[in-house]
C-alpha positions in Angstrom: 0.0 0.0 0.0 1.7 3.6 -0.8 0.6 6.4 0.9 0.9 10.1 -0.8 3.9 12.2 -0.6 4.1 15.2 2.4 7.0 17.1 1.3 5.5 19.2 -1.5 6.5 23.1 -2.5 4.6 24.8 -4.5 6.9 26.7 -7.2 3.6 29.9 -6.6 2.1 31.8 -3.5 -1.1 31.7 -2.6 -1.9 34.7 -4.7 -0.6 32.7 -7.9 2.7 34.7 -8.2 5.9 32.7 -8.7 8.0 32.4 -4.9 10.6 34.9 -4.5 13.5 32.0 -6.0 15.4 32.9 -2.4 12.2 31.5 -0.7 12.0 29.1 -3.1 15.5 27.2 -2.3 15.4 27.9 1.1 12.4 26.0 1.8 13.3 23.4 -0.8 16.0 22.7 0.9 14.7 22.4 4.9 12.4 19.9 2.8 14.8 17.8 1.4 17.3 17.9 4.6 13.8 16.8 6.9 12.3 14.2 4.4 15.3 13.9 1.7 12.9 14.0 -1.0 11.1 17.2 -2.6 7.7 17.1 -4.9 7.5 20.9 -6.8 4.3 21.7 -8.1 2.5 24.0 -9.9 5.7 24.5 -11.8 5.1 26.8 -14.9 6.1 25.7 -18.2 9.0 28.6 -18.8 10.4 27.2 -15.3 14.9 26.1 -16.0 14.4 22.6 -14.4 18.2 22.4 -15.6 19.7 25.7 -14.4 17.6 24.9 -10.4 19.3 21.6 -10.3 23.2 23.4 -11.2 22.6 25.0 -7.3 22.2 21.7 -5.8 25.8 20.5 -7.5 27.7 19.7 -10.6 25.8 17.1 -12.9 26.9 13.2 -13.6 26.2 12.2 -17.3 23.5 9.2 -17.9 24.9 5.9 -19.0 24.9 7.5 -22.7 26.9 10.4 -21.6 23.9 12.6 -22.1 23.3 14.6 -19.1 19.5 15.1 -19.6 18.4 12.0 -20.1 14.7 11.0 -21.4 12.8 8.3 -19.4 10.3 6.9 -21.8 9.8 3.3 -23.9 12.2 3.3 -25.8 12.9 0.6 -29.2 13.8 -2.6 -28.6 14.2 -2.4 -24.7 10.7 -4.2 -23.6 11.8 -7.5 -22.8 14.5 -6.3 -20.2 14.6 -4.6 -16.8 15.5 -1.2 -18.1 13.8 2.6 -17.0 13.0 3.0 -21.0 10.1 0.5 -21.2 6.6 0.1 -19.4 7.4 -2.3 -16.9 7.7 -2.2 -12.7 10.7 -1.4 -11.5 12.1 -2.8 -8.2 13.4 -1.0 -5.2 17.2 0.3 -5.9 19.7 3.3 -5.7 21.2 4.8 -8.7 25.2 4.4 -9.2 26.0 1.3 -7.5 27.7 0.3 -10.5 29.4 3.4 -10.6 33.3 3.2 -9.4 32.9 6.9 -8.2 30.6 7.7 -5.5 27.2 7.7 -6.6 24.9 10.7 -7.7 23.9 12.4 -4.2 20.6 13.7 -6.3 17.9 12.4 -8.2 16.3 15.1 -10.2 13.0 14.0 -12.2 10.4 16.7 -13.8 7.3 15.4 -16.0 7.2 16.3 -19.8 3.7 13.8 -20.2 2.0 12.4 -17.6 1.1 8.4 -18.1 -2.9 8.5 -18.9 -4.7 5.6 -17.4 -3.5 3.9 -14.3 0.3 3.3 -13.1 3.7 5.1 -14.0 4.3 6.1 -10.2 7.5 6.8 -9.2 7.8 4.9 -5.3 10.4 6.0 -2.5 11.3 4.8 0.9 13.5 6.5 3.3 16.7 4.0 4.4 16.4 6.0 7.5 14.8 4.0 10.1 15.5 0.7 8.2 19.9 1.7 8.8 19.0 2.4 12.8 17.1 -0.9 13.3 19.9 -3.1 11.5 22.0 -4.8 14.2 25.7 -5.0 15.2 26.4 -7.8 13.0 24.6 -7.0 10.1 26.1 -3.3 10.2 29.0 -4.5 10.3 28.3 -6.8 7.4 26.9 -3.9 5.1 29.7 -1.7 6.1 33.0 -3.5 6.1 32.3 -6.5 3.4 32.7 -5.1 -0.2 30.1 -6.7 -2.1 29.9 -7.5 -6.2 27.6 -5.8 -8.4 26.9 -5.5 -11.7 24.4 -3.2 -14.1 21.6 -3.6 -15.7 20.0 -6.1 -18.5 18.6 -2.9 -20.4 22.2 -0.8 -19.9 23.9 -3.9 -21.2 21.8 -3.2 -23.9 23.6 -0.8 -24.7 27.0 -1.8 -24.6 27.7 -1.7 -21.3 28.9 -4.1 -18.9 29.6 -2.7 -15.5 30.7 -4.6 -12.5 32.1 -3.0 -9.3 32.5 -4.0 -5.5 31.4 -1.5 -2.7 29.6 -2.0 0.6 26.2 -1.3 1.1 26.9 1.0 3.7 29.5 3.7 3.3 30.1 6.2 5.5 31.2 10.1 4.1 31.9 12.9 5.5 28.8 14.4 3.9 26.9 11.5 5.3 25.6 7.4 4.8 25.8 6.1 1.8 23.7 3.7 0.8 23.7 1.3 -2.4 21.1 -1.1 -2.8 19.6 -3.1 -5.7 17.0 -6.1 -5.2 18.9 -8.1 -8.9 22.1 -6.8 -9.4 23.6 -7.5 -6.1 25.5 -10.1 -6.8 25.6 -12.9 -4.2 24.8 -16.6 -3.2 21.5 -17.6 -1.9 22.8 -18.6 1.7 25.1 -15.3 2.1 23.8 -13.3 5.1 22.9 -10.5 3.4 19.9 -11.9 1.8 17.8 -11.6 5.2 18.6 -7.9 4.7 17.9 -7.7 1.2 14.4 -9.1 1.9 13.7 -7.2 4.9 14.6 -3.9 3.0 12.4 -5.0 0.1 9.6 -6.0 2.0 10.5 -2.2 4.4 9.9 -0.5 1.0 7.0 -2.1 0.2 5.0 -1.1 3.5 6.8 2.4 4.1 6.4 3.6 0.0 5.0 7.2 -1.4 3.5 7.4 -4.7 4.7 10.2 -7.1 1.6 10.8 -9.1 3.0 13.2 -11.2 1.2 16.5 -13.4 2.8 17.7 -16.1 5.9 20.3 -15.3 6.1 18.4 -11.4 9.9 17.9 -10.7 10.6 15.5 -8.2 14.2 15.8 -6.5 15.3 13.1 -4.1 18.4 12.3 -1.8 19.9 9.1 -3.3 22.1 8.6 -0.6 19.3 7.8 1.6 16.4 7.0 0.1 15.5 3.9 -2.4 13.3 4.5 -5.5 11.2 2.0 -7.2 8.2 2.9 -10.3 5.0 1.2 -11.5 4.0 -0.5 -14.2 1.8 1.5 -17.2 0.7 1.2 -20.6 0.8 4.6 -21.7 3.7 4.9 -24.3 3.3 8.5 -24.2 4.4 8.5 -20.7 7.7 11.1 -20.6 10.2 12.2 -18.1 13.4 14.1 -17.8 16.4 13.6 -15.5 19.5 14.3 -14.0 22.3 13.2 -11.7 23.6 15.1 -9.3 26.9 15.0 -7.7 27.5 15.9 -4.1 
């Protein structure tokens, strides 16, 4: 069951007038440090989705090296877990297969809406799910350096990452977490598959729904919380998006 997202700015006043942009990033960002994730709406159409997301930090290219990147079906990509077809996608962070840290920001804004039902995007905060581990598992998620690789729909393309990082990962700028429920790559009696569940079956019972409207951005803290999406049938369905770096 998803419940519907709290931490929502509207990009106008009351009055309909466009916030003052120093309001505007001020409280976009006491949103994002209280709930790490930040639904903007009523978002005008002339609005510079690109030059808001510059402030929050220098941008990481998409897997094509194209920095905005379209989410949308896409040719040939339906029979593989891949973002550019209509199919659910399970609960994971971006840029575990990275060998750099990965992005610190998720930055989505809604060029069609899906008609019909489905084409949610779904988030969990890691949060609660990182305090209730316990002293052997931490140290299990911190300390073992775990093999991952990328995904069927980015081999697709050419590409054939595989990297080793722990789940956990502590920075100065705060926890990292990397988490995928397929491309971790481990045996079926390693220890970390009780976690893998519980977190997957955490997401499931703690998710928000991201219905979006056209123009909604939706800008998340990958660090700390997990994103997942719906399935749909619209083809029309269209999103733009960027990686940001801490």
């Amino acid at each position: 069951m998803s419940s519907s997202p709290i931490s929502i700015l509207s990009h106008t006043d009351f009055n309909g007038e466009p916030l003052r942009p120093e309001l505007l990033h001020r409280t976009f960002e006491q949103l994002m440090q209280e709930h790490g994730y930040v639904l903007m709406c009523n978002v005008p159409d002339g609005f510079d989705q690109v030059r808001f997301c510059r402030q929050l930090g220098s941008f990481v290219p998409n897997y094509t090296g194209a920095v905005v990147g379209d989410v949308r079906p896409e040719p040939g990509m339906d029979d593989v877990y891949h973002a550019g077809n209509t199919r659910p996608l399970t609960p994971h962070s971006e840029g575990y297969d990275f060998t750099t840290l990965p992005p610190r920001y998720i930055a989505l804004w809604c060029v069609a809406p899906a008609s019909g039902p489905g084409g949610e995007t779904t988030l969990a905060d890691t949060a609660p799910w990182v305090a209730a581990l316990s002293d052997d598992e931490r140290k299990l998620l911190e300390h073992t350096e775990f093999a991952w690789k990328t995904t069927e729909g980015v081999n697709r393309l050419g590409l054939d990452l595989h990297t080793e990082h722990p789940i956990l990962e502590d920075h100065p700028d705060g926890m990292i977490v990397r988490f995928s429920c397929n491309n971790l790559i481990r045996d079926d009696d390693d220890p970390v598959v009780a976690v893998q569940q519980r977190w997957r079956d955490n997401f499931y019972a703690d998710q928000i729904a991201i219905d979006y409207q056209r123009n909604d951005m939706l800008v998340w803290d990958n660090w700390r919380l997990l994103h997942a999406r719906n399935a749909f049938t619209d083809r029309s369905r269209h999103l733009r998006r960027i990686q940001i770096a801490n």
